[in-house]
C-alpha positions as a Python dict, from the first residue, in 0.01 Angstrom:
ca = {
    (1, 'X'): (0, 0, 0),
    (2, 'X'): (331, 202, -75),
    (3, 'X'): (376, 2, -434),
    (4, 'X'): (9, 121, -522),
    (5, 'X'): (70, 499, -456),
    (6, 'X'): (403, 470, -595),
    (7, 'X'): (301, 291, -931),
    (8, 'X'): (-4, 600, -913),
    (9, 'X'): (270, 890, -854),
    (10, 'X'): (524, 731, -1116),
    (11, 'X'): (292, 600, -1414),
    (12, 'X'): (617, 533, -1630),
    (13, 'X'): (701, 253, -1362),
    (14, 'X'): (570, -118, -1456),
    (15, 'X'): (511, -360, -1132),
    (16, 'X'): (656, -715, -1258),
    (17, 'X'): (445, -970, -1201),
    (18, 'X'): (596, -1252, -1278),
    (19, 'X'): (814, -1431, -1007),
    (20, 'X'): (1139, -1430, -1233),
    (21, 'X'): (1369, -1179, -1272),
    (22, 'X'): (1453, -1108, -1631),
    (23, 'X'): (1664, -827, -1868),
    (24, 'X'): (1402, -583, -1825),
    (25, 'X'): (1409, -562, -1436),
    (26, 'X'): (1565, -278, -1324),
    (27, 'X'): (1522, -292, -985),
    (28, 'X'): (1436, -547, -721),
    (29, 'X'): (1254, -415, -397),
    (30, 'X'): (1386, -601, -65),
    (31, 'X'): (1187, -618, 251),
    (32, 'X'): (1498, -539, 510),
    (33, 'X'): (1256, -465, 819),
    (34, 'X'): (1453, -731, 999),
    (35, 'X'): (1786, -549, 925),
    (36, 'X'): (1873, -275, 780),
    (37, 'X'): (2020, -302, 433),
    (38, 'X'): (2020, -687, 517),
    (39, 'X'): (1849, -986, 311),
    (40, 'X'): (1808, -1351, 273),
    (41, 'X'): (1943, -1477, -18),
    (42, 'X'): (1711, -1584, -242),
    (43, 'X'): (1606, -1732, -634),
    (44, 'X'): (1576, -1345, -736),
    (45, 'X'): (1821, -1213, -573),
    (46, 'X'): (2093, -1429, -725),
    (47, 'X'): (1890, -1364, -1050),
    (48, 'X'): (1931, -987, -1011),
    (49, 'X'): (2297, -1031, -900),
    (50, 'X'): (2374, -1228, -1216),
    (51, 'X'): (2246, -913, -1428),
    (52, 'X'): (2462, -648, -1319),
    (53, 'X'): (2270, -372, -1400),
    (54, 'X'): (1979, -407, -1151),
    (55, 'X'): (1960, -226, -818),
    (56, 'X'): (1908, -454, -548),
    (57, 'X'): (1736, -220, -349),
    (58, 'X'): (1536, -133, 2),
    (59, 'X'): (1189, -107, 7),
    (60, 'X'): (1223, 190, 210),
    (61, 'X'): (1349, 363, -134),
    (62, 'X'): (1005, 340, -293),
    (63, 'X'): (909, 509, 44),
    (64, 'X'): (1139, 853, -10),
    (65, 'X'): (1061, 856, -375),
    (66, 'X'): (720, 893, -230),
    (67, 'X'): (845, 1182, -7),
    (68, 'X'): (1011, 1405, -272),
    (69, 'X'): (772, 1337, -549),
    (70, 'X'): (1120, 1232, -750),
    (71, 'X'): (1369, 941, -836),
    (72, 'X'): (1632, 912, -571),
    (73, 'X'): (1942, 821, -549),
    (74, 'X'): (1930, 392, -530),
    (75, 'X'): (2299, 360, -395),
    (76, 'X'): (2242, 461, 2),
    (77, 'X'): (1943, 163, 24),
    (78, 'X'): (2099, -106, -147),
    (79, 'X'): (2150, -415, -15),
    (80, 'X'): (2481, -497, 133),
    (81, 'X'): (2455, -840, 252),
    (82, 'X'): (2274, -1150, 436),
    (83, 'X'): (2407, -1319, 759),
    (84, 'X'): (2706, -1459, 601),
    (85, 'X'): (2814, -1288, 231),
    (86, 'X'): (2855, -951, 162),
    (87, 'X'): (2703, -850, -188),
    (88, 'X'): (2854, -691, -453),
    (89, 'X'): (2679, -308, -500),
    (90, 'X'): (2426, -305, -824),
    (91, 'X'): (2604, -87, -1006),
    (92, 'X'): (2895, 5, -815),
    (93, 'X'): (3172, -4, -1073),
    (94, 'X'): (3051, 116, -1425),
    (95, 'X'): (3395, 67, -1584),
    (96, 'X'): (3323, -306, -1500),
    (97, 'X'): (2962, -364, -1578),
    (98, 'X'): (3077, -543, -1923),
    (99, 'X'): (3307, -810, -1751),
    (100, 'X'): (3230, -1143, -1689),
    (101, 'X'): (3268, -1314, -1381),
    (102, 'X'): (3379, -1617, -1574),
    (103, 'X'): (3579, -1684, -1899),
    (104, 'X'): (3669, -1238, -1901),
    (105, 'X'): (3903, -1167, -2196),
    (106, 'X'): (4172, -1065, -1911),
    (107, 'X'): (4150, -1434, -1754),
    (108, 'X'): (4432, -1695, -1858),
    (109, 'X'): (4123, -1949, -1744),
    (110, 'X'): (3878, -2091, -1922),
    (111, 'X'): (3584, -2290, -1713),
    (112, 'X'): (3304, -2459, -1875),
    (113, 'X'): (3018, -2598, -1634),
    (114, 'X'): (2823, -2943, -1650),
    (115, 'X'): (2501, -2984, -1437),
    (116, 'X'): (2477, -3315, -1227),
    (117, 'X'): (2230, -3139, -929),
    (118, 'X'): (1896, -3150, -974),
    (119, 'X'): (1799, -2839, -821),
    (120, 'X'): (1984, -2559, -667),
    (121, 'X'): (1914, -2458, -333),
    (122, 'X'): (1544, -2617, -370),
    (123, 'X'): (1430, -2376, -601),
    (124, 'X'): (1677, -2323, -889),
    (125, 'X'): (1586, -2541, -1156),
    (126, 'X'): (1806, -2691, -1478),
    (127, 'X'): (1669, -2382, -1723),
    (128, 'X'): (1758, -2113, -1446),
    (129, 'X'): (2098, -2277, -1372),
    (130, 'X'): (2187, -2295, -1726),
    (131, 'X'): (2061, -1930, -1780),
    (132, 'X'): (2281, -1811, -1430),
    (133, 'X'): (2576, -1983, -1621),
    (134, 'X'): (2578, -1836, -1926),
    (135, 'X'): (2493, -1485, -1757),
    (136, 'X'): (2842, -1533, -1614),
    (137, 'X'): (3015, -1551, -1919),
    (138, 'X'): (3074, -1938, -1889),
    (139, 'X'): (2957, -2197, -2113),
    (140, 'X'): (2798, -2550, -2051),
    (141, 'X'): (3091, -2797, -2135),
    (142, 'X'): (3036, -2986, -2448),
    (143, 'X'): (3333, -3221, -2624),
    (144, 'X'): (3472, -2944, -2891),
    (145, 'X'): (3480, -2701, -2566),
    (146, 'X'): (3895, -2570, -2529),
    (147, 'X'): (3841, -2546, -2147),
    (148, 'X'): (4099, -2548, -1863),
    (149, 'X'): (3872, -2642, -1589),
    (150, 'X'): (3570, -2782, -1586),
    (151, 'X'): (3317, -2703, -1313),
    (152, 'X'): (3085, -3028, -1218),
    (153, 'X'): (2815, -2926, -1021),
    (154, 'X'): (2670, -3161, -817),
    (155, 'X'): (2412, -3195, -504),
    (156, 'X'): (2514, -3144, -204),
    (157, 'X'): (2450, -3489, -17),
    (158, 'X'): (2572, -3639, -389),
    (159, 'X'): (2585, -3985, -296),
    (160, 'X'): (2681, -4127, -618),
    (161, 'X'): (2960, -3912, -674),
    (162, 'X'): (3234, -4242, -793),
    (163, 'X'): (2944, -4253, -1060),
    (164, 'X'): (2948, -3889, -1166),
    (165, 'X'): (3316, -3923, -1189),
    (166, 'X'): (3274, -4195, -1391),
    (167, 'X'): (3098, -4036, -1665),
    (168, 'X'): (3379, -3792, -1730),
    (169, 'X'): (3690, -4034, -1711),
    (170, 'X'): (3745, -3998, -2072),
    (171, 'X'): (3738, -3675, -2167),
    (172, 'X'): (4042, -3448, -2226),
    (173, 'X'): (3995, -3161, -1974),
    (174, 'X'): (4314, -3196, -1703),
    (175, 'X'): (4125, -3050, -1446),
    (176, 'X'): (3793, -3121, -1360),
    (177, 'X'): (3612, -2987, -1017),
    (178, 'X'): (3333, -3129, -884),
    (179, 'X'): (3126, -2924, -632),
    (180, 'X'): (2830, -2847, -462),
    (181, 'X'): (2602, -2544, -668),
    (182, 'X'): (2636, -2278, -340),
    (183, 'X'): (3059, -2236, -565),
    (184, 'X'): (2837, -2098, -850),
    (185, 'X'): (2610, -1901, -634),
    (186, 'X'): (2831, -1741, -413),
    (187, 'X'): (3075, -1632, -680),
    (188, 'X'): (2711, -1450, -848),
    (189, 'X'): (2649, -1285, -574),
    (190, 'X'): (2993, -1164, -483),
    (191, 'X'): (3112, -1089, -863),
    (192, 'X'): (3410, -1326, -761),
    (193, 'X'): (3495, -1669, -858),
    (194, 'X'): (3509, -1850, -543),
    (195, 'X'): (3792, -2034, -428),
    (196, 'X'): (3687, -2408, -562),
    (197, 'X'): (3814, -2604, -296),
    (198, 'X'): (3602, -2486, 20),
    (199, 'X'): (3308, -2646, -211),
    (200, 'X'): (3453, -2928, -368),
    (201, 'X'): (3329, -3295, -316),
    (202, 'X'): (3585, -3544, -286),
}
């Protein structure tokens, strides 16, 4: 296959093989044979997203590094977007690689996050939701947390939501969302805090 004569042409290159992404991924290879520079989101790619200095990337760039015997340029076969969210671009803005999406020095809010889902989006578990969290620059809300808004997320056919609410009656944060995971997701994959209500449960 392509990855076999490209891991033989490029010997410095490692081949991950374990289904996570992690800090030392540098690039994740898409299959975008359906459409072009398009992709489904999935577990990695939201993994890749959160660390913003991986290059979501076409397979098809493994293909012309082939060609030329070199490196190429990763920017003209990145991924743009699935059917319904654009991405943000790998490395598109170095100035900005050090911000975080949540809790940036520049933001007058502070979030913290609890977990009430079990799973996000059937494969996300409690570890990887925790890790996604903190790569954002948030926290998971404890008591001595100074937070202005506290992010609950929940599952999205919660049907014991009057009970999840009752669990935080009594602490001192003044506002307290509670939505479904895809807020958390969709902010990752966009580098932009989504706006809270279109995923809040009421």
């Amino acid at each position: 296959t392509n990855v076999v004569t490209f891991l033989r042409q490029f010997p410095q290159v490692a081949l991950a093989t374990n289904l996570n992404v992690n800090n030392s991924t540098t690039h994740l290879l898409i299959d975008d044979s359906e459409k072009n520079l398009h992709c489904t989101i999935t577990k990695k790619i939201v993994q890749a997203a959160a660390r913003r200095h991986i290059f979501m990337v076409s397979s098809r760039w493994i293909n012309e590094c082939i060609r030329l015997n070199a490196f190429v340029d990763e920017r003209p076969f990145e991924i743009t977007s699935d059917s319904h969210t654009t991405l943000r671009l790998s490395v598109q803005d170095f100035q900005s690689k050090k911000k975080c999406l949540f809790n940036d020095p520049s933001s007058t809010t502070k979030y913290g996050f609890t977990i009430e889902c079990r799973q996000c989006q059937g494969s996300i578990n409690r570890n990887e939701i925790i890790e996604l969290i903190e790569l954002t620059g948030a926290k998971l809300y404890n008591n001595d947390s100074a937070i202005d808004t506290l992010i609950v997320l929940c599952d999205t056919n919660e049907k014991n939501l009057n009970k999840i609410k009752e669990k935080y009656l009594h602490i001192t944060v003044s506002n307290i969302k509670y939505v479904i995971s895809d807020f958390l997701l969709k902010s990752i994959i966009k580098f932009e805090i989504q706006e809270i209500d279109k995923y809040a449960l009421h």
